[in-house]
C-alpha positions as CSV (number, residue, x, y, z in Angstrom):
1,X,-3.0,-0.2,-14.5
2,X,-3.4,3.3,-12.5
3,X,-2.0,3.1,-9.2
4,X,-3.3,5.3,-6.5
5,X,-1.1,6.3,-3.6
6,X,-1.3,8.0,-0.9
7,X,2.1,9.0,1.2
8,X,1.8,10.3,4.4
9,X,5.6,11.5,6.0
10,X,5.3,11.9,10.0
11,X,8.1,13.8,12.1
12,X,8.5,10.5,14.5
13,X,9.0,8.6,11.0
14,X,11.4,10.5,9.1
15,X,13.3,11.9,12.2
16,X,16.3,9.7,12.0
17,X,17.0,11.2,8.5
18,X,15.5,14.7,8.8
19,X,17.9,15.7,12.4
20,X,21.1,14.1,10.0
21,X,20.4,16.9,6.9
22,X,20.0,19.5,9.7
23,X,22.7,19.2,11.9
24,X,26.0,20.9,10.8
25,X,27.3,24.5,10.0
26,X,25.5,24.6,6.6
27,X,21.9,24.6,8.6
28,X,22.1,28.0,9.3
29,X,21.5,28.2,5.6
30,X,17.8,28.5,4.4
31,X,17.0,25.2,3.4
32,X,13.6,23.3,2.6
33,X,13.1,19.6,3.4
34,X,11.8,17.5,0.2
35,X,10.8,13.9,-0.1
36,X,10.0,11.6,-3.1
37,X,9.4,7.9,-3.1
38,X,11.8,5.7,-5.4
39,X,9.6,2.2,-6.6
40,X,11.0,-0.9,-8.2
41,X,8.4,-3.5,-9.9
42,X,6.7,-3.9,-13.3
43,X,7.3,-0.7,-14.8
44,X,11.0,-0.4,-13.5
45,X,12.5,1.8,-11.5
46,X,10.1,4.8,-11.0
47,X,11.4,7.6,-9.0
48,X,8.2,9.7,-7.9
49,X,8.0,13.4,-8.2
50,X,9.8,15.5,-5.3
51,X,7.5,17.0,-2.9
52,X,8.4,20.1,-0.1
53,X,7.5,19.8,3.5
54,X,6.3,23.0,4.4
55,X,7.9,24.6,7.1
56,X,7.6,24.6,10.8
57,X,5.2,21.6,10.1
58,X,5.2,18.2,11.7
59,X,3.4,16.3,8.9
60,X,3.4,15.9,5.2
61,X,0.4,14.0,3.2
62,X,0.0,14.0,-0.3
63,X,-2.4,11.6,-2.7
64,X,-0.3,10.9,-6.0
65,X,-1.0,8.7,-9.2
66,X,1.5,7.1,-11.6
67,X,1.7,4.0,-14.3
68,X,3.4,1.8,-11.6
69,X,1.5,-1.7,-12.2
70,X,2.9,-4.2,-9.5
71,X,5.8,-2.6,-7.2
72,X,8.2,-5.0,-5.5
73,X,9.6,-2.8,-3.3
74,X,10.1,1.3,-2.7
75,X,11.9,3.6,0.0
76,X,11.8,7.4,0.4
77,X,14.5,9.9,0.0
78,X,14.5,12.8,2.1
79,X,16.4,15.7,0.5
80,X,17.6,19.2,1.8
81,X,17.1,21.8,-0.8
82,X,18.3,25.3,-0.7
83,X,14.9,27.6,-0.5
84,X,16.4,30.0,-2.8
85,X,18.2,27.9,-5.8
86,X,16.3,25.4,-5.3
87,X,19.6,22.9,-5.2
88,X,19.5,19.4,-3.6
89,X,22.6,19.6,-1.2
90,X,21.6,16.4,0.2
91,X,19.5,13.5,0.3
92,X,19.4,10.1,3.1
93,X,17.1,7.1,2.4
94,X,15.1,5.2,4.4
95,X,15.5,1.8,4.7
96,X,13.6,-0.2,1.8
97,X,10.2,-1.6,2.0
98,X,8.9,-4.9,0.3
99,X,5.6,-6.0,-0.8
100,X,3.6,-6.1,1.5
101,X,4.6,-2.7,2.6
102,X,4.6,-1.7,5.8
103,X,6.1,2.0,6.1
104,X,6.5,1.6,10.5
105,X,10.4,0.3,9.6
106,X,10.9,3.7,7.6
């Protein structure tokens, strides 16, 4: 089965974990924001290919296809990546969602 998905990452969702990665002496750094989607269900755990939030925008969206079958339950990872080596220095997750989902608790 071919699942279609498309994940939309708002700045009033994701700012309780975004302001976290940012605050701190290391923001002065350059850093890019990244975020993947983790899925449990049928086909296992499926972590979901990291995607960049470009800068100095407010809103992310993205269509994306993978062999999922049925998903129980997924949550997001937001990550702050160095711009230059491309490093994951850090990474928060949202809370996790359950079939139904409903992504207003992210």
């Amino acid at each position: 089965m071919r699942l279609r998905s498309s994940l939309v990452a708002t700045a009033a969702a994701l700012a309780t974990i975004v302001v976290p990665l940012l605050a701190g002496p290391a923001a002065a750094a350059s850093y890019v924001i990244g975020i993947r989607l983790i899925t449990n269900g049928a086909a296992g755990h499926k972590v979901w290919a990291m995607r960049t939030v470009p800068s100095g925008r407010t809103t992310a969206s993205w269509s994306t296809y993978l062999q999922a079958g049925w998903i129980d339950n997924a949550y997001f990872e937001v990550c702050k990546i160095g711009a230059t080596s491309g490093v994951i220095a850090r990474c928060e997750s949202s809370s996790v969602m359950n079939n139904p989902f409903d992504d207003s608790s992210m």
